[in-house]
C-alpha positions in Angstrom: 0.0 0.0 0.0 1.0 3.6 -0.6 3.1 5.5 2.4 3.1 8.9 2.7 6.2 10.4 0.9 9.3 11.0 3.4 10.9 14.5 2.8 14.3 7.1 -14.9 20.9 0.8 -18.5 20.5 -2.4 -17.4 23.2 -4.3 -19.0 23.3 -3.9 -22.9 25.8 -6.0 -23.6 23.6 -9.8 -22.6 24.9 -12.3 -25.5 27.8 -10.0 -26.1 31.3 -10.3 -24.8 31.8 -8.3 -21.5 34.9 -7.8 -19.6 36.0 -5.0 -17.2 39.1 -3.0 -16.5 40.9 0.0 -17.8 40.5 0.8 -21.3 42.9 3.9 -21.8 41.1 5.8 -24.2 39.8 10.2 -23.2 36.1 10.1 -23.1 35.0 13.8 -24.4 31.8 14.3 -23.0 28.6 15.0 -24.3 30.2 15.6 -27.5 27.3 14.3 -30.1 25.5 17.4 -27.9 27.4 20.0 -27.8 26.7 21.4 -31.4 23.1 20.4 -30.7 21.7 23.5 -28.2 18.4 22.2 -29.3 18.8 19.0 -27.8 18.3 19.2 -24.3 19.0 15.9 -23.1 20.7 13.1 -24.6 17.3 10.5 -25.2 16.5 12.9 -27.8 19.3 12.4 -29.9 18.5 10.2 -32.7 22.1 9.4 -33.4 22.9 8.0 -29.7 20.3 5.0 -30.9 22.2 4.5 -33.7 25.1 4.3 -32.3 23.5 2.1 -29.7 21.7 -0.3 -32.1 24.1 -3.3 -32.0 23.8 -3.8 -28.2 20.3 -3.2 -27.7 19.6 -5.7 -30.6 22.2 -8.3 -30.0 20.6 -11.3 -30.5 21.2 -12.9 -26.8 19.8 -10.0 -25.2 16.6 -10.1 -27.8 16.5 -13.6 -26.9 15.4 -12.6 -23.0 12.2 -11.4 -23.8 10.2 -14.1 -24.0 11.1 -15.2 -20.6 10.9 -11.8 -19.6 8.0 -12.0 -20.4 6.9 -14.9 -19.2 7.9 -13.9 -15.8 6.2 -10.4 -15.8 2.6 -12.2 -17.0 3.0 -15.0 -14.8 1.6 -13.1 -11.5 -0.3 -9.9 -13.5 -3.9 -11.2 -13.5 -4.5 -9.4 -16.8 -8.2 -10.0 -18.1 -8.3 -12.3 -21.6 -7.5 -9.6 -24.5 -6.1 -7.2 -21.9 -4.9 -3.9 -23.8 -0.8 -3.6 -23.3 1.3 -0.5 -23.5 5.0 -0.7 -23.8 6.6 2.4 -23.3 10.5 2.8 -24.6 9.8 0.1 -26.4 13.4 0.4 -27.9 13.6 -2.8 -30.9 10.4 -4.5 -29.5 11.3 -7.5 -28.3 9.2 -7.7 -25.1 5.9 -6.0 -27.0 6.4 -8.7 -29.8 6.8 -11.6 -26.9 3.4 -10.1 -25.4 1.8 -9.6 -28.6 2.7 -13.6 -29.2 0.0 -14.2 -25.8 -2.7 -13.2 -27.8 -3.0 -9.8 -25.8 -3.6 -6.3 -27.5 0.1 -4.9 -27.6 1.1 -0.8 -28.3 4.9 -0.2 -28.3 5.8 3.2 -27.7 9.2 4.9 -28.7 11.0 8.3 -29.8 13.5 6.5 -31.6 12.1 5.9 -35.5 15.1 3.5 -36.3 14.6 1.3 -33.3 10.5 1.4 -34.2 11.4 0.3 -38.0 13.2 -2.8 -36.6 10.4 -3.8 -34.1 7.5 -3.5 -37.1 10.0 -5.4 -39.4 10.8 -8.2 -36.6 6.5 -8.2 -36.1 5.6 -8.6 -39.4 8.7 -11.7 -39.8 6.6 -13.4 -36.8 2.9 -12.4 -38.0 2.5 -10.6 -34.8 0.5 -7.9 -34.3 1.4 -4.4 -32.8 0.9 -1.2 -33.1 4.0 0.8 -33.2 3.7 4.8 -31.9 6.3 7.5 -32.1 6.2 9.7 -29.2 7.7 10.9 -26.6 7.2 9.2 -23.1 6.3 12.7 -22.0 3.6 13.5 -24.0 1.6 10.2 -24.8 -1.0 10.0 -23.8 -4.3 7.7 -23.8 -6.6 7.8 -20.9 -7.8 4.7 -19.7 -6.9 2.3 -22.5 -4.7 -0.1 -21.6 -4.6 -3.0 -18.6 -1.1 -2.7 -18.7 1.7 -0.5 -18.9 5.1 -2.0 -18.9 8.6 0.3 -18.7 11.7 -2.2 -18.8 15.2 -2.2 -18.7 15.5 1.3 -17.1 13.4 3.0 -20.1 11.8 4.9 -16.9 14.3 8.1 -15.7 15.8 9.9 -18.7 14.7 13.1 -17.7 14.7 15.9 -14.8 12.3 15.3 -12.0 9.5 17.3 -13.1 9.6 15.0 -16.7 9.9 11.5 -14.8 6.7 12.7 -12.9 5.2 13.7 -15.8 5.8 10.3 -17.6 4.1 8.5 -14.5 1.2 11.3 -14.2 0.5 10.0 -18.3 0.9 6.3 -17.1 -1.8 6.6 -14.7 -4.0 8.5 -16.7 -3.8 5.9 -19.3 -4.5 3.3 -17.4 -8.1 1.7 -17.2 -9.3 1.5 -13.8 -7.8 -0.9 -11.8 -5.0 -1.1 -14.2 -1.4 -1.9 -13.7 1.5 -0.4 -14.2 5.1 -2.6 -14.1 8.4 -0.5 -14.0 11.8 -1.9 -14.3 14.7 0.2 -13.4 18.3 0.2 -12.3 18.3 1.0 -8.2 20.3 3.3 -6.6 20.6 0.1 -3.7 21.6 -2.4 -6.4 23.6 0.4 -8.0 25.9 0.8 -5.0 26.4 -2.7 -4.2 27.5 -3.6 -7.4 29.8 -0.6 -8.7 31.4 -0.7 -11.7 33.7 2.1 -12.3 34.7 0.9 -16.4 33.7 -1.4 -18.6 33.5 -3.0 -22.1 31.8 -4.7 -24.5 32.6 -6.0 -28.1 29.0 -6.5 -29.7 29.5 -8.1 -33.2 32.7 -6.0 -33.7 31.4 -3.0 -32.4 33.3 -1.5 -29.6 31.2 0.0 -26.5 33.1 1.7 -23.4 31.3 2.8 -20.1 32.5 5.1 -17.7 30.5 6.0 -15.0 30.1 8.4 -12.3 27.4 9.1 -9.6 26.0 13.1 -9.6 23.5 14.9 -7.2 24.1 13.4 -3.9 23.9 9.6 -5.7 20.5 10.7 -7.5 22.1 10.1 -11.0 24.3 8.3 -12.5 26.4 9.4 -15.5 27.9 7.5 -18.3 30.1 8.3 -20.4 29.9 6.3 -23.4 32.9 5.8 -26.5 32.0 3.5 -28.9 33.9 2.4 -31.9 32.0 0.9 -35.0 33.9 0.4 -38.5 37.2 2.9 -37.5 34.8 5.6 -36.7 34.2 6.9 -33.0 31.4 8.3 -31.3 30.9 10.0 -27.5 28.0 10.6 -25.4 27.3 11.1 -22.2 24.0 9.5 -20.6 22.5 11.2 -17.4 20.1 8.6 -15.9 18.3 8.9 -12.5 18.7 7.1 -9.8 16.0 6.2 -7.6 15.9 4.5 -4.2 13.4 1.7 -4.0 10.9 4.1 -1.1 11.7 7.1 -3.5 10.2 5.8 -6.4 7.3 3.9 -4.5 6.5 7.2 -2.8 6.9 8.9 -6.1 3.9 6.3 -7.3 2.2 7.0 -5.0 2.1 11.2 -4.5 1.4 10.9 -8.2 -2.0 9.0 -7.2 -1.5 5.3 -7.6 -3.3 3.4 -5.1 -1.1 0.8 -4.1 2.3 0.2 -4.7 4.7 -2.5 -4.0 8.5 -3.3 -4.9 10.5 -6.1 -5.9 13.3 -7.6 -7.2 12.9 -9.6 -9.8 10.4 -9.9 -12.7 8.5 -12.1 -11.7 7.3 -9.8 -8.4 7.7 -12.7 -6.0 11.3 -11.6 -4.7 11.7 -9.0 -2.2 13.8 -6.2 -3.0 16.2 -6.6 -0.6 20.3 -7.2 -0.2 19.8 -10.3 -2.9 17.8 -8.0 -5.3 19.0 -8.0 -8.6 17.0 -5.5 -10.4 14.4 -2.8 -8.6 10.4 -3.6 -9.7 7.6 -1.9 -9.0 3.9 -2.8 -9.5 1.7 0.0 -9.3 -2.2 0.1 -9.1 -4.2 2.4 -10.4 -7.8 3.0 -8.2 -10.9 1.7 -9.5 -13.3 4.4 -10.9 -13.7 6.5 -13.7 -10.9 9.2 -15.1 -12.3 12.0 -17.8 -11.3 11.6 -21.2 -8.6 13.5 -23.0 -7.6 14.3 -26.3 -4.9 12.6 -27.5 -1.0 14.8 -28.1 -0.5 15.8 -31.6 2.6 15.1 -31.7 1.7 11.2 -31.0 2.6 9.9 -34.7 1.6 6.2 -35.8 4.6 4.6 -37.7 2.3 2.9 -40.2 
């Protein structure tokens, strides 16, 4: 149940080769931004995707979903045809994998490259799903979906006035009663597990992670270099960092009527010392929420 409050990368590199330890090469930050005052934060910059592509499709960590899946569904007592919303639906895997259940799937994504390879991978399987381009921040669809899934930290690219507003749209496009399932890096796990450097060689594509923790350990900063055909790219990804209470008090200030954590997928764990991933299951209230019209800028990719 909801408290009253107290006072947004998991591993890309699954199926790839991962080792740690120095890597001697100057990471320049931010420096796809820095000609782009436009760009205000680095999810909107179409060509950290692209550069990112190749881990976040590698076909071991594609191959998760499915039991991903599996695990997420298995305790969700979603009605037959249930209405699913995957937000930062990156490639699709895991909207694909729900799509496969026979439930009503909508992947949601600001990334146009990684959308054209989820509606290609759907069509190879004969699945259907409808693939939106939007910003997290601005879709919304009031009470039309059972479900709302965020995985593998796609929740906490923005300031704290954004991540509120993404769970304020969650909620409101909920059904009543409906559920909302967020995955994120913690800032508990986080901390127990540090990792200053590391690397990964994705298909012969050359990814190295700094990281650093900012604002009194509610972000953490990575500073990526990756290396694809000769040719070398920085960025620098700001993510935050939330507690396990933070976010469930977050949830529930925002108006969710019962929240609980986890940590693991399938919401049977406790998020505790063992916890290997922070999960939060959210409940929306029964009753009724007015309609509203939907954003313009929410574009189909048909």
């Amino acid at each position: 149940m909801c408290n009253p409050p107290n006072k947004a990368l998991h591993p890309t590199g699954t199926g790839a080769s991962e080792r740690a330890g120095e890597w001697g090469l100057t990471v320049q930050p931010n420096l796809s931004m820095a000609n782009r005052p436009e760009l205000n934060i680095w999810s909107d910059d179409e060509r950290f995707w692209v550069a990112m592509e190749p881990a976040l499709c590698a076909t071991g960590r594609l191959a998760l979903a499915e039991g991903d899946v599996a695990a997420i569904l298995r305790n969700l007592d979603l009605p037959p045809q249930a209405t699913v919303l995957d937000l930062g639906c990156g490639p699709g895997a895991h909207a694909i994998a729900i799509g496969a259940q026979g439930y009503h799937v909508t992947g949601v994504d600001r990334s146009r490259r990684l959308l054209e390879r989820a509606r290609s991978d759907a069509r190879a399987r004969s699945i259907a799903v409808e693939w939106v381009e939007a910003d997290m921040r601005h879709f919304r669809r009031p009470s039309s979906f059972d479900l709302v899934c965020s995985l593998y930290t796609s929740f906490g690219y923005f300031d704290d006035s954004g991540n509120r507003r993404v769970l304020e749209n969650i909620l409101a496009s909920l059904k009543p009663g409906g559920v909302a399932f967020l995955d994120v890096i913690g800032r508990e796990t986080t901390a127990r597990d540090w990792q200053e450097r590391r690397w990964l060689d994705v298909e012969g594509v050359l990814y190295l992670e700094r990281r650093h923790i900012a604002d009194d350990w509610a972000a953490l900063v990575s500073d990526w270099v990756v290396v694809r055909d000769g040719k070398r790219g920085s960025f620098r990804v700001k993510q935050r960092l939330y507690s396990g209470t933070e976010l469930r008090d977050l949830l529930c200030a925002v108006g969710f009527a019962k929240v609980a954590l986890s940590g693991a997928l399938d919401a049977k764990v406790p998020y505790d010392e063992l916890a290997k991933r922070l999960v939060v299951v959210a409940h929306a209230a029964a009753g009724t929420r007015s309609e509203e019209d939907r954003p313009k800028d929410e574009r189909p990719v048909v």
